[in-house]
Structures are given as structure tokens and as C-alpha cells.
C-alpha positions as CSV (number, residue, x, y, z in Angstrom):
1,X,4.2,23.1,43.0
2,X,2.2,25.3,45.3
3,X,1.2,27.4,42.7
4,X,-0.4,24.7,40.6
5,X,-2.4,23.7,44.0
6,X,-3.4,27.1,44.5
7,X,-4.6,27.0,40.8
8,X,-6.3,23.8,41.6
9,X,-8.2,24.9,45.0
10,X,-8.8,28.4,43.1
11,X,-10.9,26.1,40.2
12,X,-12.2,23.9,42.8
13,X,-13.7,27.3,45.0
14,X,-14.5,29.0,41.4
15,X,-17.1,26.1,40.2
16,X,-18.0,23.6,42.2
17,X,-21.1,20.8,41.5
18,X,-24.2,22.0,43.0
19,X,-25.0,18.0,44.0
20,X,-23.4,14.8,43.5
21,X,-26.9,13.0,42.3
22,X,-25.6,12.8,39.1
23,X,-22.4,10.9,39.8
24,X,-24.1,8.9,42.6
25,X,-26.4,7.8,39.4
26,X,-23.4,7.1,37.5
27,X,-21.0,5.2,40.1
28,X,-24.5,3.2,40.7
29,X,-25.2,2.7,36.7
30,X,-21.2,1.8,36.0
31,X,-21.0,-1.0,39.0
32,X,-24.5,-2.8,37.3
33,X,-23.7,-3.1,33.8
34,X,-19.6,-4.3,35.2
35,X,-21.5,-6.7,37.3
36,X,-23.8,-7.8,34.3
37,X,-21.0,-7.8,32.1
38,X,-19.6,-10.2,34.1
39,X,-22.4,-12.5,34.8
40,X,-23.5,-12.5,31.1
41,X,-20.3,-13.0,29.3
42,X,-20.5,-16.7,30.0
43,X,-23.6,-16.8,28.3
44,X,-22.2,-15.4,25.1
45,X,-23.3,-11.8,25.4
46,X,-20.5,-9.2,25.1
47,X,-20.6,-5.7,26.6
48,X,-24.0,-4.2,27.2
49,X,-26.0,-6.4,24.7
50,X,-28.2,-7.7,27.7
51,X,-30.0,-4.5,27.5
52,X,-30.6,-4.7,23.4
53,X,-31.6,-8.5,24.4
54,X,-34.0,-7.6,27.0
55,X,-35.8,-4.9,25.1
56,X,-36.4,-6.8,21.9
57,X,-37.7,-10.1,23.9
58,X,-40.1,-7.4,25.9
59,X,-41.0,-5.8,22.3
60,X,-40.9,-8.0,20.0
61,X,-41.1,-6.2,16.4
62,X,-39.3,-3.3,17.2
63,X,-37.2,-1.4,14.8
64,X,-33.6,-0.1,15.3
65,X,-34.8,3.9,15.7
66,X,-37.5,2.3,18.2
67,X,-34.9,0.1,20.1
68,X,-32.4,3.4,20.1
69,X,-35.3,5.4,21.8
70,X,-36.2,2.8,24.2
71,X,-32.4,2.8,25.9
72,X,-31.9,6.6,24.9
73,X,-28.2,5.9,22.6
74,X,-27.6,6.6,18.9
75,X,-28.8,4.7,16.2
76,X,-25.4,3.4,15.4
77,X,-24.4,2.1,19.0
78,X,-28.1,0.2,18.3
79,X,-26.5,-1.2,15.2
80,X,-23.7,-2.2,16.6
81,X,-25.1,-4.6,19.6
82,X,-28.0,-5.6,17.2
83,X,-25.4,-6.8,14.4
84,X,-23.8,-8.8,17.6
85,X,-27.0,-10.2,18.5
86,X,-28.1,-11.8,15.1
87,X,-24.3,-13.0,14.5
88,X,-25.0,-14.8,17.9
89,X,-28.6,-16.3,17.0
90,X,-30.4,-14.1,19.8
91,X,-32.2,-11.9,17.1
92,X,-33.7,-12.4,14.0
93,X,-34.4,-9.6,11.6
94,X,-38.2,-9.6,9.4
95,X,-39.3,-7.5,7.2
96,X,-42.3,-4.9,7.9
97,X,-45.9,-6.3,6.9
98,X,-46.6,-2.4,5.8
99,X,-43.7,-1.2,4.8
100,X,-41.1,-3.6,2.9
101,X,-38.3,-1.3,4.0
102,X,-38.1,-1.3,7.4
103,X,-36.5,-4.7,9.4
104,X,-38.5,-5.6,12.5
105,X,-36.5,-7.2,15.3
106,X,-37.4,-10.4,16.9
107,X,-35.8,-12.7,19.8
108,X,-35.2,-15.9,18.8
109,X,-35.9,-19.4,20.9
110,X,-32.2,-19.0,22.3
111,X,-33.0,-15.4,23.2
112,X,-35.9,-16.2,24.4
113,X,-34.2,-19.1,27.1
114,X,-32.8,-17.0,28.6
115,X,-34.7,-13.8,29.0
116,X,-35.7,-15.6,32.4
117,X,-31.8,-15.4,33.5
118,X,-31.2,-11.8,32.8
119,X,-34.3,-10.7,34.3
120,X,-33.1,-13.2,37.4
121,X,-29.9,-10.9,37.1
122,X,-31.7,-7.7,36.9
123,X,-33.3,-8.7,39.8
124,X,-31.4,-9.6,42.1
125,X,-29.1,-6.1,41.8
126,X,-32.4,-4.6,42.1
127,X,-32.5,-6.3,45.4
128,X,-28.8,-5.7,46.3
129,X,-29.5,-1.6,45.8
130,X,-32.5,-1.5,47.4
131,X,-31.2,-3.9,50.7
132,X,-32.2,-1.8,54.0
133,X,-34.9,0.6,52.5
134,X,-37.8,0.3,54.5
135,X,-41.8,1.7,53.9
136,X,-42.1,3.7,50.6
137,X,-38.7,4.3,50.0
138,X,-38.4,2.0,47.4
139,X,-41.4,3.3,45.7
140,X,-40.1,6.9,46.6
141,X,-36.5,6.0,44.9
142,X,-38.4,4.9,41.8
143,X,-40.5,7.8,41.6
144,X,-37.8,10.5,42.0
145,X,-35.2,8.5,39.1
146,X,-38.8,8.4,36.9
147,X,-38.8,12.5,37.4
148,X,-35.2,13.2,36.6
149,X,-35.4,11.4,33.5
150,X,-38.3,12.9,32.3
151,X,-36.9,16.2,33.1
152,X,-33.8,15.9,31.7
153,X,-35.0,13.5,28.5
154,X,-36.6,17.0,27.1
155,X,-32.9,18.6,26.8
156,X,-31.8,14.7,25.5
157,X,-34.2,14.8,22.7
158,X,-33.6,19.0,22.0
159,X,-29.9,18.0,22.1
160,X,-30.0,15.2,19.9
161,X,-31.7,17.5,17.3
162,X,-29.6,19.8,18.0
163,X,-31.9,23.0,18.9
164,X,-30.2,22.3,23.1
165,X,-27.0,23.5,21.3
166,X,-27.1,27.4,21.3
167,X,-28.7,27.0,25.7
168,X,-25.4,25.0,26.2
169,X,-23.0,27.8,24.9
170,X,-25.1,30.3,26.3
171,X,-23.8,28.7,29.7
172,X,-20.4,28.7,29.3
């Protein structure tokens, strides 16, 4: 037994996380959508569909490789909550004007009811997180996420392509 805890504080004094920003971001990310989970499942919406919801009621027309970019996930976790959307009547799928192959998503009336409640929703965790920050710091808070994710959305997208690949291995 002492040896595996020596093991274990040998690992833990071998690599050890340069900043906890990342799982701060996480915890805070995890407890919102559990929250919203909650809240929305009486409304009919099952796990993380809000966001798909939201998105096509704030761009109406958009495709499924458009939708996937706007919430940075694969295009077949965007099927999925799509195909759960228009099974529910939220979203209704229309052919392109220009091209006859692509499927356009729109919200429907019932979507559109009650894009007013999830935004209500959205807002008042908004309000929860940001309880007790005072001047600029909400602005500040805002800014620095903004910069993170544009920093790290250039390794997302070389990833997804997979040219990130060979970086990754070289830092093993």
C-alpha cells in the first residue's frame, strides 16, 4: 500500500497541471447545462437540445455543418439533437432556394414560444455567475473566455482535420 502512494505522489510531483482554468471552465460549464437540463426537461427538451434550439431560433436557415460550427461538436452529435428537435415540432427542415441538396433549419411557432424562456434561463445563470463582480470585471471575464477560445479554436479546427495530430504526439 505505501508503495502504490509513493507511485501516486511520484506521478503527482512528475506532471502536474500548470493552472486549473481549464477545469474551473469545465466544473462551471457541467453545473449550467445540469441546471438547464433540469429546468428545460419539463418543457420537453432532452439533454443539451436547448443550445441546438437557441442557435436555430437566432439563425434561422442554418444548415447542420453551420449549426455544428456555431456550438464547436461533430456533425453527428448535430444530427442527433436536430432529429430530436423536428420529432418534437421545434424545428422544421426546408430545402435550399440555391441548392436543392442542402436542408435549411428553421424554428417553428412552438420553438419560437419559448425562445423567450431559455434566454430567461440563460440569463438568470448569467446573473448567478456573475453575482458580486463589481466595475469591469464582468466585461473583463467576457473578454479573457472570448481570447481562450479563439486561441485554442485554431488547434480545434487543425485537430478536427487532423493536421493538430502529429503536435500532439510530439508532446507526449
Amino acid at each position: 500500500m505505501k508503495y502504490q502512494l509513493l507511485l501516486c505522489e511520484e506521478a503527482i510531483a512528475i506532471a502536474s497541471l500548470k493552472n486549473d482554468v481549464l477545469r474551473e471552465v469545465g466544473a462551471l460549464a457541467r453545473c449550467i447545462w445540469s441546471i438547464h437540463d433540469i429546468v428545460f426537461r419539463g418543457l420537453g427538451l432532452q439533454r443539451g437540445q436547448f443550445v441546438f434550439l437557441t442557435r436555430v431560433c437566432e439563425h434561422p436557415g442554418v444548415n447542420l455543418a453551420e449549426l455544428s460550427a456555431l456550438l464547436k461538436v461533430d456533425k453527428t452529435t448535430t444530427t442527433k439533437a436536430v432529429q430530436k428537435l423536428l420529432a418534437e415540432g421545434y424545428v422544421e427542415r426546408r430545402r435550399d432556394d440555391v441548392d436543392g441538396r442542402m436542408w435549411r433549419l428553421v424554428p417553428t411557432a412552438r420553438a419560437l414560444g419559448l425562445y423567450p424562456r431559455l434566454i430567461a434561463e440563460e440569463n438568470r445563470c448569467l446573473d448567478i455567475c456573475l453575482a458580486g463582480f463589481v466595475g469591469g470585471e464582468r466585461a473583463a471575464a467576457e473578454s479573457l473566455l472570448r481570447r481562450m477560445r479563439g486561441n485554442i479554436e485554431q488547434e480545434w479546427q487543425a485537430m478536427k482535420t487532423g493536421r493538430g495530430e502529429e503536435d500532439v504526439r510530439d508532446h507526449r
